[in-house]
RODO-2510 file (C-alpha; in nm, 4 decimals, decimal comma):
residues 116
     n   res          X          Y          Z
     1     x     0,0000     0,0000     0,0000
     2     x     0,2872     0,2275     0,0945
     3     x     0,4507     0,1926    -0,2697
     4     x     0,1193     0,2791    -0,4508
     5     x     0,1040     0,6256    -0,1866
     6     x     0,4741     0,7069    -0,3256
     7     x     0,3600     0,6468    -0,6744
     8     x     0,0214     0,7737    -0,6815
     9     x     0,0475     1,1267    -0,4909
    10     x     0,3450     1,3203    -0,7249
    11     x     0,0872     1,1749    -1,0071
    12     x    -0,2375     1,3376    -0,8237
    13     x    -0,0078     1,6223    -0,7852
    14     x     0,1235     1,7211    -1,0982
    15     x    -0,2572     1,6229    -1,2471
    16     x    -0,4205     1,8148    -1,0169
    17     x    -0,1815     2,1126    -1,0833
    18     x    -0,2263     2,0927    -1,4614
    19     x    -0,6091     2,0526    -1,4136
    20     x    -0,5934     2,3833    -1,1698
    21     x    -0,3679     2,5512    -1,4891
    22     x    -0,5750     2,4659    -1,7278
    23     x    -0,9110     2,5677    -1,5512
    24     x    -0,7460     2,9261    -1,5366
    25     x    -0,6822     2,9417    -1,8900
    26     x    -0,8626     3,2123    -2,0918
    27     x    -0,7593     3,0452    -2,4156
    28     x    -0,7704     2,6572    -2,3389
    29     x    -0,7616     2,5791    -2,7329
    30     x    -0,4535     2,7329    -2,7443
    31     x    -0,2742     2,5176    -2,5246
    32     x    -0,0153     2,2823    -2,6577
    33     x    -0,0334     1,9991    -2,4825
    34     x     0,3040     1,8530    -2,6157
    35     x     0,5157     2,1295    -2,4935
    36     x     0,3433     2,1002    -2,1499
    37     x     0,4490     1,7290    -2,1452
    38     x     0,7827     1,7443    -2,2383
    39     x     0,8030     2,0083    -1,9705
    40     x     0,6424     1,7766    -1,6940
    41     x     0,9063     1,4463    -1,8238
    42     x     1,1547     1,7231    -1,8348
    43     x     1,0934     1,7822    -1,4523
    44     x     1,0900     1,3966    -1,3868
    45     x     1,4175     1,3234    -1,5556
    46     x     1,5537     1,6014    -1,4025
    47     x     1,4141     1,4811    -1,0161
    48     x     1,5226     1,1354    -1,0958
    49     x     1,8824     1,2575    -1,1762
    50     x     1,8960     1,4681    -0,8275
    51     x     1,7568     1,2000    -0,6572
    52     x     1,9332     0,9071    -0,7747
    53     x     2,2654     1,0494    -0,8701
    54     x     2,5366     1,1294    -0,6310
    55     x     2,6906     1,3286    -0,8815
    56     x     2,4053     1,5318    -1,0214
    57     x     2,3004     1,5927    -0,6413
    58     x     2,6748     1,7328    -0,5593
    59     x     2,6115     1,9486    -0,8615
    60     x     2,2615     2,1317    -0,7346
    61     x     2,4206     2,1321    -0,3744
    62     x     2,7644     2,3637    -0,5251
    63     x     2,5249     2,5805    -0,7274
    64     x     2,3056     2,6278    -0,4038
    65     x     2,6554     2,6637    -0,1928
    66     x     2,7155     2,9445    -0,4992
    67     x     2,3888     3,1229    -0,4236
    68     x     2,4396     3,1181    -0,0911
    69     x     2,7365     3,3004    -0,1215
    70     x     2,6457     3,5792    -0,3211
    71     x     2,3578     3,6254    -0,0828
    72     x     2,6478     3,6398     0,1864
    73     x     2,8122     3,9043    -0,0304
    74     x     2,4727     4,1230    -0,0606
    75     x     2,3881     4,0879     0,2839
    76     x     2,7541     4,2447     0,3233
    77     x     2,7263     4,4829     0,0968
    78     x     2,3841     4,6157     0,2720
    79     x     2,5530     4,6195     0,6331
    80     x     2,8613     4,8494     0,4772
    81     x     2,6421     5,0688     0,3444
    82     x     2,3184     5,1082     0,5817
    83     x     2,4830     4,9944     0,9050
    84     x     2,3087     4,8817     1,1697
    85     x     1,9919     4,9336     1,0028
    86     x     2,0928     4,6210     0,7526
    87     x     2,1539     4,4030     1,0811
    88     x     1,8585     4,4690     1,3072
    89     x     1,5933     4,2856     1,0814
    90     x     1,3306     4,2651     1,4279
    91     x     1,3099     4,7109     1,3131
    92     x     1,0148     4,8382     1,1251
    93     x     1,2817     4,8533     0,8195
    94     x     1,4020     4,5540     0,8067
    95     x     1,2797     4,4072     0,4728
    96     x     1,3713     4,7639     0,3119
    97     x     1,7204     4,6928     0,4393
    98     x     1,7621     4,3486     0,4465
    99     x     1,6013     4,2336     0,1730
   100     x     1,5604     4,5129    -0,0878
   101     x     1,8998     4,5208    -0,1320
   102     x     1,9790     4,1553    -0,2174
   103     x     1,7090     4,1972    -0,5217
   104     x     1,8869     4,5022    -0,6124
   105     x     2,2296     4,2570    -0,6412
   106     x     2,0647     3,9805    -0,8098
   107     x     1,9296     4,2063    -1,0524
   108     x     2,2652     4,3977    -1,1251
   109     x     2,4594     4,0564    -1,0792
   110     x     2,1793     3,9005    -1,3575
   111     x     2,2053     4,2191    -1,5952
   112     x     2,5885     4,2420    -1,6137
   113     x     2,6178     3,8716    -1,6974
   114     x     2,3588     3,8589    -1,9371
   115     x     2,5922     4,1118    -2,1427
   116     x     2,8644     3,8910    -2,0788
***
C-alpha cells in the first residue's frame, strides 16, 4: 500500500496542478499539450537525476553553496552601506534593508552577466 502512496500522490499532484492551470486558462484551445508534457518528463528526468545520482546531487548542492554566497556578499554589501539598520531585521525597516537590497544585487549581478 505504501509503494502505490509514493507512486500515486506526485501523479495526483502534478494532475491536479495541470487541471488547476488549465481551468485558469482564458484560451484553453490554445494550449499545446506537447510542450506542457515534455516540460512535466523534463521535470521527472531532471528529479530522478537529483535523486538518484550522487553526482548530479553534488552538482545542485555547489550551485546552491554558490547562491548562498552571493547572498552572503549582498547581505555584506547592505551592512557596509546602511549599518546597523541592515543588521537589526526585528526594526520596522528591516525588509527595506535586508532584503531590498539583495534583489537590487541579483538584478545587477543578472544584468551584467547577461551582457557577458
Amino acid at each position: 500500500m505504501d509503494i502505490v502512496l509514493v507512486i500515486l500522490r506526485p501523479v495526483l499532484g502534478i494532475g491536479l496542478l495541470l487541471l488547476f492551470c488549465y481551468s485558469l486558462s482564458e484560451r484553453k484551445d490554445k494550449i499545446r499539450w506537447s510542450l506542457v508534457a515534455y516540460g512535466v518528463v523534463l521535470q521527472i528526468l531532471l528529479a530522478v537525476l537529483i535523486l538518484k545520482l550522487p553526482f548530479a546531487h553534488e552538482a545542485i548542492r555547489s550551485v546552491s553553496q554558490l547562491f548562498n554566497a552571493l547572498v552572503g556578499f549582498s547581505n555584506e554589501s547592505a551592512a557596509f552601506v546602511f549599518g546597523t539598520l541592515a543588521s537589526d531585521s526585528r526594526g520596522t525597516y528591516g525588509f527595506a534593508f535586508t532584503v531590498l537590497p539583495t534583489i537590487i544585487f541579483f538584478s545587477a549581478f543578472s544584468a551584467i552577466l547577461y551582457y557577458l
